[in-house]
N, C-alpha and C positions, 0 to 999 in steps of 0.2 A: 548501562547506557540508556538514554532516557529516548523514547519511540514515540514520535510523534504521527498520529495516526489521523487524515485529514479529511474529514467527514464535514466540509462547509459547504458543500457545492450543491446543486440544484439539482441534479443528476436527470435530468431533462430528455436525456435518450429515451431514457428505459420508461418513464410517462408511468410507473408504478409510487408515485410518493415517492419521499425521502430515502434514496437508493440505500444509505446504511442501513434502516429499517427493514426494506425488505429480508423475507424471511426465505430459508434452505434448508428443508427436511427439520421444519420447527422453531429453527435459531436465524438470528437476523446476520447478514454477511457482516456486520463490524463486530458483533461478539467471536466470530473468527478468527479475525485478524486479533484481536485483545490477547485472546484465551493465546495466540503461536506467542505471541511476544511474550507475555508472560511467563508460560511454561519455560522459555529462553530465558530468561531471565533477565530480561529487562522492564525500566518502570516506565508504564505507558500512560498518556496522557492524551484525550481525543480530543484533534482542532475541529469546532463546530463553529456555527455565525447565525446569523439572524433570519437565513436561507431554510434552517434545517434545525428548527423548533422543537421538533416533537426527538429530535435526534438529544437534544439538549434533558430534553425531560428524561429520556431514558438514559442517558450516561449519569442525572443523580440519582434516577430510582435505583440501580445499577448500583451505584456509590462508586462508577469511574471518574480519576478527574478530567475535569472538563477546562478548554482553553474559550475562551469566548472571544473569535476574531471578527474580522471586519466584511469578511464575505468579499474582499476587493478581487480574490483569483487566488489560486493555487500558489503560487510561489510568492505573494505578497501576501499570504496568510502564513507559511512555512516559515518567512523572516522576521515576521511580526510573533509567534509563538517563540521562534528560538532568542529572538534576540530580549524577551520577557522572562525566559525560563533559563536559557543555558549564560554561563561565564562565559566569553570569548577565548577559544583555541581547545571546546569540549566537543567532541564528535556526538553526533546524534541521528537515529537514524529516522526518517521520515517513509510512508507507506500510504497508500491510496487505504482506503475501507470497504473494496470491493474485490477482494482479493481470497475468496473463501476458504480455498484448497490451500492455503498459505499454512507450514508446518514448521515447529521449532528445528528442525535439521537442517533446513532452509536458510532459515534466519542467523542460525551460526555458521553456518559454511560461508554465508556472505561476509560475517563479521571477520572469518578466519583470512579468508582471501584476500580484505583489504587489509588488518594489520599487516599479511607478511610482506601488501603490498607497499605500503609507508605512504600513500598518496592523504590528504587531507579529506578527499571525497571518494565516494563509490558509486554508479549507475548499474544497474542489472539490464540483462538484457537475455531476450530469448530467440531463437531463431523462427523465421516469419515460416517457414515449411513445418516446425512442429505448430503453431498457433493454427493455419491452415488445414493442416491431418487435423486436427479436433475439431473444427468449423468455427473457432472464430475468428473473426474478422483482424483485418489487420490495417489502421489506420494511419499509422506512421512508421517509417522502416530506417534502419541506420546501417551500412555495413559494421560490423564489428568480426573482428580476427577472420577477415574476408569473408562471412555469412550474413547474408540480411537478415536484419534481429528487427525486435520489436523491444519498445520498453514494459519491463517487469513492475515497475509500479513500486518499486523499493528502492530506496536511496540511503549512502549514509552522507551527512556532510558534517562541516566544522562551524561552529558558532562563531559570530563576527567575521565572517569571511562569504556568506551564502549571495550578498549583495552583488557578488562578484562573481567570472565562473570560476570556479574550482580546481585545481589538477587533478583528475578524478582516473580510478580505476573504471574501467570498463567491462565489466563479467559478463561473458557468455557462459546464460545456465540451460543448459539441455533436461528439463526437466515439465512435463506435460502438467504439474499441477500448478506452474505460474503461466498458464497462458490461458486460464478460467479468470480475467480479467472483467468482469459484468458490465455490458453496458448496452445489451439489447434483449430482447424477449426469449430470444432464440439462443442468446449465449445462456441466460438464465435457464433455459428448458436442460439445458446440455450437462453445466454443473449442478441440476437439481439429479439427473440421473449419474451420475458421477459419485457425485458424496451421498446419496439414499440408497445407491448399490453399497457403497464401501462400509454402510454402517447397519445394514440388514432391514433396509427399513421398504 
């Protein structure tokens, strides 16, 4: 399944450059998110725009391929990649690039849950109490199977159909290494000790 990984944004919180750029214990948080997909086995392909230049130069130096969107917003870049890349009625899954601690087990479990779910779409969602226990912040909440979640930053959807909303699965994942969501100083300090403990460094 083909991962669309969307690195166009300006990433303006965090006031460090080009948020996929920034680096975690050496490696830049989008070689993260690449490196889970892959291992999973899917072919990825990172939406970048005119926003996030230097992000462009390093997905050729890389030899990742690269979408080159319009930078209009998040979900008018996600429509504008799948409806270039995918056939209409091929699921694909879409992913923030700030997502460090994102692991191939992850990535199939989601994939598992929505086939056996048969819905055309998927949302992730994490409970806003474990995002909270790890200090970061929590800026939008959804109840989901009665617990205030947060969204996970991982999506699947169906090509020619994204214009529209989706019948979508809705996963609660109880799992502390999708709520290293990056988008402040402080959440960066958090998963810089997180993954530099986990790899001896």
């Amino acid at each position: 399944m083909l991962a669309l990984i969307m690195a166009g944004g300006e990433g303006s919180r965090l006031r460090m450059g080009e948020k996929p750029l920034v680096t975690i214990c050496g490696r830049s948080m989008l070689s993260y998110v690449i490196d889970a997909f892959s291992a999973a086995g899917h072919e990825v392909v990172v939406v970048a725009s005119h926003k996030t230049p230097f992000t462009k130069n390093w997905c050729r130096a890389q030899g990742v391929v690269l979408y080159e969107a319009e930078g209009l917003g998040y979900v008018e870049d996600i429509n504008a990649a799948a409806a270039d890349l995918e056939e209409a009625g091929t699921p694909f899954f879409t992913c923030v690039s700030d997502l460090p601690c994102l692991a191939p087990d992850i990535i199939t479990g989601i994939e598992d849950a929505w086939r056996r779910a048969g819905a055309p779409a998927c949302s992730t969602w994490v409970p806003r109490d474990l995002c909270e226990e790890h200090g970061c912040r929590t800026q939008y909440t959804e109840e989901i199977d009665g617990t205030p979640a947060c969204p996970a930053g991982i999506n699947i959807l169906t090509a020619g159909g994204s214009d529209e909303p989706q019948e979508e699965l809705r996963l609660l994942l109880h799992d502390r290494r999708l709520v290293f969501n990056i988008n402040t100083r402080e959440e960066l300090a958090l998963v810089q000790g997180y993954l530099c403990r986990k790899r001896g460094e």
